[in-house]
C-alpha positions as CSV (number, residue, x, y, z in Angstrom):
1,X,-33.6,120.0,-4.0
2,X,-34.1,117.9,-6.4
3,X,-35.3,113.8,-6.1
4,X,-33.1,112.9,-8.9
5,X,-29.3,113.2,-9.5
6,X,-27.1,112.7,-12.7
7,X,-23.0,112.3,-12.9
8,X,-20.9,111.1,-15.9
9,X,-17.8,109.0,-15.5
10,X,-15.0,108.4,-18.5
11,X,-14.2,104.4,-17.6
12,X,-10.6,104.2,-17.7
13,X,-7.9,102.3,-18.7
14,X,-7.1,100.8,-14.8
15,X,-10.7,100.4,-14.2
16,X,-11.2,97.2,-17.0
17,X,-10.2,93.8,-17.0
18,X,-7.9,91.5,-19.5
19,X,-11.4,91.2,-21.7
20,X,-11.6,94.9,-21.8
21,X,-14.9,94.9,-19.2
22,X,-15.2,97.6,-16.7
23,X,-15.1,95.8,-13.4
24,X,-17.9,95.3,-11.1
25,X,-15.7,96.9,-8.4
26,X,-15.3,99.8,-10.5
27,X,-19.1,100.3,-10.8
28,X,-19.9,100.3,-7.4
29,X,-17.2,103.0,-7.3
30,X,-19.1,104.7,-9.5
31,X,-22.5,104.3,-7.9
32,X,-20.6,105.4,-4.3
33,X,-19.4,109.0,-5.5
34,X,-23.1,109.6,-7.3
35,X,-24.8,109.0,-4.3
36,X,-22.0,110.8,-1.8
37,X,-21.8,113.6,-4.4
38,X,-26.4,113.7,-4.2
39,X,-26.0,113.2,-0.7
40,X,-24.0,117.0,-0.4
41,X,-26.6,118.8,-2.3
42,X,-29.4,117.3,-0.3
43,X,-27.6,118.2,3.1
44,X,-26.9,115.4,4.3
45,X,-23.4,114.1,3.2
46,X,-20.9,112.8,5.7
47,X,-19.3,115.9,6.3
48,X,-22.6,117.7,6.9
49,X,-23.3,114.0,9.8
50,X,-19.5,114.3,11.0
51,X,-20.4,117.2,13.8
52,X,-23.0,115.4,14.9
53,X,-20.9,112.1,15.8
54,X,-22.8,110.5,13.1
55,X,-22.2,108.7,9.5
56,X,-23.9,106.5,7.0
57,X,-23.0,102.9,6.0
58,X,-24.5,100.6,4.1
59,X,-26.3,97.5,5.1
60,X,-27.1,96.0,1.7
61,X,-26.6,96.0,-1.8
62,X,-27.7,94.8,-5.0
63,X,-26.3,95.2,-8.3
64,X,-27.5,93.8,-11.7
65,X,-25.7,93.4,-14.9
66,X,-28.1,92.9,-18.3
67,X,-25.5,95.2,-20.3
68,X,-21.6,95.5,-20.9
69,X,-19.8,98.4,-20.6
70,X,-16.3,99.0,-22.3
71,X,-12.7,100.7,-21.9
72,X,-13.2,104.5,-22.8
73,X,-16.9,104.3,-22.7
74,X,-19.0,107.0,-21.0
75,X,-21.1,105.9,-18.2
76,X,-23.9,107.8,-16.8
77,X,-25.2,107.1,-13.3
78,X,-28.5,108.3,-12.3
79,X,-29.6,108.0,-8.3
80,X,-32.2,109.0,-6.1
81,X,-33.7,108.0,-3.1
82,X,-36.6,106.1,-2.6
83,X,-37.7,105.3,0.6
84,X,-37.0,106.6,4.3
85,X,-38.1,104.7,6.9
86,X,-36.9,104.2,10.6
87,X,-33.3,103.5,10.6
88,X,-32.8,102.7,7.1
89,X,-33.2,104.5,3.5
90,X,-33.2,102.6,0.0
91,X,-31.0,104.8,-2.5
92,X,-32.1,104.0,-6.4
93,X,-29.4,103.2,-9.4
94,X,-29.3,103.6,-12.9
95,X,-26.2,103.1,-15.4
96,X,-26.5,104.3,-19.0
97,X,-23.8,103.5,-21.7
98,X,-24.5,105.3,-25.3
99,X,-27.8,105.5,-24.3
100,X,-28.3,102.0,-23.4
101,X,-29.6,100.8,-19.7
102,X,-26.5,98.7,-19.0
103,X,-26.7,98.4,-15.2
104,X,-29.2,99.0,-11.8
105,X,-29.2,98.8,-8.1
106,X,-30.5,99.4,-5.2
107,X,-28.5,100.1,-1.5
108,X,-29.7,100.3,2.1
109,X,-28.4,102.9,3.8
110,X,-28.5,103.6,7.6
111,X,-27.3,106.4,10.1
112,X,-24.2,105.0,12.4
113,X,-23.8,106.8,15.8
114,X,-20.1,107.4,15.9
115,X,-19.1,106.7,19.4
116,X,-22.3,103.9,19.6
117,X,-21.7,102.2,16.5
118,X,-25.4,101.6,16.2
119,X,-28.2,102.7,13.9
120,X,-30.3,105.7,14.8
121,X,-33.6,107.0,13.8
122,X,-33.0,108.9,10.1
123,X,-35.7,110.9,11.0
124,X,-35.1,112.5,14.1
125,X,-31.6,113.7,13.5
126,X,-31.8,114.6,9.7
127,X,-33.6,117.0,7.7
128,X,-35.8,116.0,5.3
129,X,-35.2,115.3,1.4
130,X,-37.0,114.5,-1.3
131,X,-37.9,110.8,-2.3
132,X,-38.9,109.2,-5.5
133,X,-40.5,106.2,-5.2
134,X,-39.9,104.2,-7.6
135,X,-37.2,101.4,-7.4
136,X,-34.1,100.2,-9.9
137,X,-34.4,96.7,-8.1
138,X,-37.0,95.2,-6.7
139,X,-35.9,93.5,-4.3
140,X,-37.3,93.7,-0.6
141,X,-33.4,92.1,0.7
142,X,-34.6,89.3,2.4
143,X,-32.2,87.3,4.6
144,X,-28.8,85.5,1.9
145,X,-28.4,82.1,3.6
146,X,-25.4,81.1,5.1
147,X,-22.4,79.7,3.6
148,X,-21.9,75.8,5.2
149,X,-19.9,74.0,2.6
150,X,-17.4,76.6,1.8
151,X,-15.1,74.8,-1.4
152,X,-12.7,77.7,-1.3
153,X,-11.1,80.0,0.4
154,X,-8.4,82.8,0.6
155,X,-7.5,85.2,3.5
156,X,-6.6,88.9,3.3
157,X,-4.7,90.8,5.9
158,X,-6.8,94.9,5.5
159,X,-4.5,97.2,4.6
160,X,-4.5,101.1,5.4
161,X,-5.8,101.6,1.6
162,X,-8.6,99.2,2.1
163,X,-9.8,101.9,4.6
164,X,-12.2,104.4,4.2
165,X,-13.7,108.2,5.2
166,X,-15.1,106.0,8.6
167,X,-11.5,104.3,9.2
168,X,-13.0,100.7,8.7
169,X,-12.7,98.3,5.2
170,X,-14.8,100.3,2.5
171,X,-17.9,98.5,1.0
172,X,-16.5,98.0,-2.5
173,X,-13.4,95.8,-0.8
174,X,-15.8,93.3,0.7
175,X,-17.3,93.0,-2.8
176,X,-13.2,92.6,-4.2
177,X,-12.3,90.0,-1.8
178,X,-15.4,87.9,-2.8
179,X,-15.2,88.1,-6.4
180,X,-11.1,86.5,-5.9
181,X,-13.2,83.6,-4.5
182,X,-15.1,83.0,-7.6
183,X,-13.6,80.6,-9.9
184,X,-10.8,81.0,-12.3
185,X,-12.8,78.8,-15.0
186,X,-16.0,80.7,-14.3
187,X,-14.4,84.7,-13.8
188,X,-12.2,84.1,-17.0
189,X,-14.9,82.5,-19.3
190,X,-18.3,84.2,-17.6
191,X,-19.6,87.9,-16.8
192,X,-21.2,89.0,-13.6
193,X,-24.5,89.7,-13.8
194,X,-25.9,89.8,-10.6
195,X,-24.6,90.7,-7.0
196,X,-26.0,90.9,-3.7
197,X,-24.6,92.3,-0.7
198,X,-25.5,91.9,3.1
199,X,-23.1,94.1,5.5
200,X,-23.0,92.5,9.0
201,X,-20.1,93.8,10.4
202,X,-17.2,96.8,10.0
203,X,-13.6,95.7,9.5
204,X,-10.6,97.6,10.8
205,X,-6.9,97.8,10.0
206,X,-4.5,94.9,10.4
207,X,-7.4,92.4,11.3
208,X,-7.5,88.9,8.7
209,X,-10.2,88.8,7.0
210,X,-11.0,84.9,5.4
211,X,-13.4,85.1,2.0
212,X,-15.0,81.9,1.4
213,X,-16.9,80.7,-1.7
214,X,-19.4,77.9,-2.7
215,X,-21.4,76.7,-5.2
216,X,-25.3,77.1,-5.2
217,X,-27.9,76.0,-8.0
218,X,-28.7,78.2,-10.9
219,X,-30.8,77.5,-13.5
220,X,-29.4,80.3,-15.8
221,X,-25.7,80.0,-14.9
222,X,-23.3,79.8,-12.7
223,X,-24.2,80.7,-8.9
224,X,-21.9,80.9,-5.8
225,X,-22.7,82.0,-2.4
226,X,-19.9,84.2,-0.5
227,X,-19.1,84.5,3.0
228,X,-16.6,87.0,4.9
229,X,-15.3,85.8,8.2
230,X,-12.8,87.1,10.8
231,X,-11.0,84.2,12.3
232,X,-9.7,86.6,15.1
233,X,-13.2,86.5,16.9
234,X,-15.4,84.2,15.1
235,X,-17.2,87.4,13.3
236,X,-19.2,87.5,9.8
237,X,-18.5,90.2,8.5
238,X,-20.5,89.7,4.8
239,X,-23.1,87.3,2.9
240,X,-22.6,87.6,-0.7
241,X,-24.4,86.3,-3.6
242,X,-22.7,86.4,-7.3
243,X,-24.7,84.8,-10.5
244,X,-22.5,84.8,-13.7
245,X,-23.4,84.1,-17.7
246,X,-21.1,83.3,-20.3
């Protein structure tokens, strides 16, 4: 087994924006199938947690942007994991265009108990698998504030194709519906360059979901904090923070 795992992805047409970018969303696409695809040949892939009433999710997230990547370019996505500790393991990212670092992140995962839906201890129901510590991000995810003085906000009814391999919202849709808050003067004239994610809470079909959006200080750019709400029982769902340069 081996700590360190490579995949190649051809960015297509559907997957850019009207500035021929690749969009964040697609990205963290990107960074979901290398780690599910590492996951498999480790052992420990959903199908191989499935029998045991158990799956992973992932409780945060943070992506950084220095580089851009076009329409037809190829992207490389190198992953490993780093740490393993308790209920929770850190899974490294790398993204390489012609060469070029042009992305990193790093994820918290943890092991759901199906019919619980709480955390368990990684290492009394998995086997082991190599680590390699070193991280993309440093970033130790301390607490994202919350979101008081919302200045926008649109709602989203989840759809059966916002569903995923778990039947609740997948991860990349939370990061969708807060990137629609952003904006339009900032999203059309900026680029993402930074993005934090903390997962509180699962999402399941036909609930609303509200996405709100506010303005924090920045001294490089442009700065917004994100929250996802469910009005239907006064749940947050998702802190989100997104940094932009022109």
């Amino acid at each position: 087994m081996e700590p360190v795992y490579e995949k190649s992805f051809s960015v297509r047409s559907y997957e850019i924006d009207s500035r021929g970018r690749v969009r964040p969303t697609a990205l963290l696409n990107y960074i979901q199938e290398a780690a599910g695809d590492h996951a498999l040949l480790l052992g420990v892939a959903v199908r191989d947690l499935f029998p045991q009433r158990l799956t992973w999710v992932i409780s945060r997230m943070h992506l950084t942007l220095p580089g851009s990547i076009s329409s037809r370019d190829e992207l490389v996505v190198r992953t490993w994991p780093s740490t393993r500790e308790g209920r929770f393991t850190c899974r490294e990212f790398e993204l390489f265009s012609a060469g070029r670092l042009t992305g990193a992140a790093t994820a918290s995962f943890a092991v759901l108990d199906i019919s619980t839906r709480r955390p368990i201890s990684i290492d009394e129901r998995l086997p082991p698998y190599p680590l390699l510590a070193r991280r993309a991000v440093a970033d130790n995810f301390a607490t994202i504030p919350r979101l008081t003085d919302p200045e926008s906000e649109l709602s989203f009814r989840v759809g059966r194709g916002d569903l995923d391999i778990n039947n609740h919202v997948n991860n990349v849709v939370y990061a969708e519906w807060a990137l629609e808050t952003v904006p339009a003067t900032v999203a059309d004239e900026s680029f993402l360059l930074d993005m934090e994610i903390a997962y509180r809470a699962e999402t399941l079909y036909g609930e609303t979901v509200v996405s709100r959006c506010g303005s924090i200080p920045d001294p490089t750019g442009s700065a917004f904090l994100h929250q996802l709400w469910r009005p239907g029982d006064n749940a947050e769902l998702a802190r989100i923070i997104t940094r932009w340069r022109r």
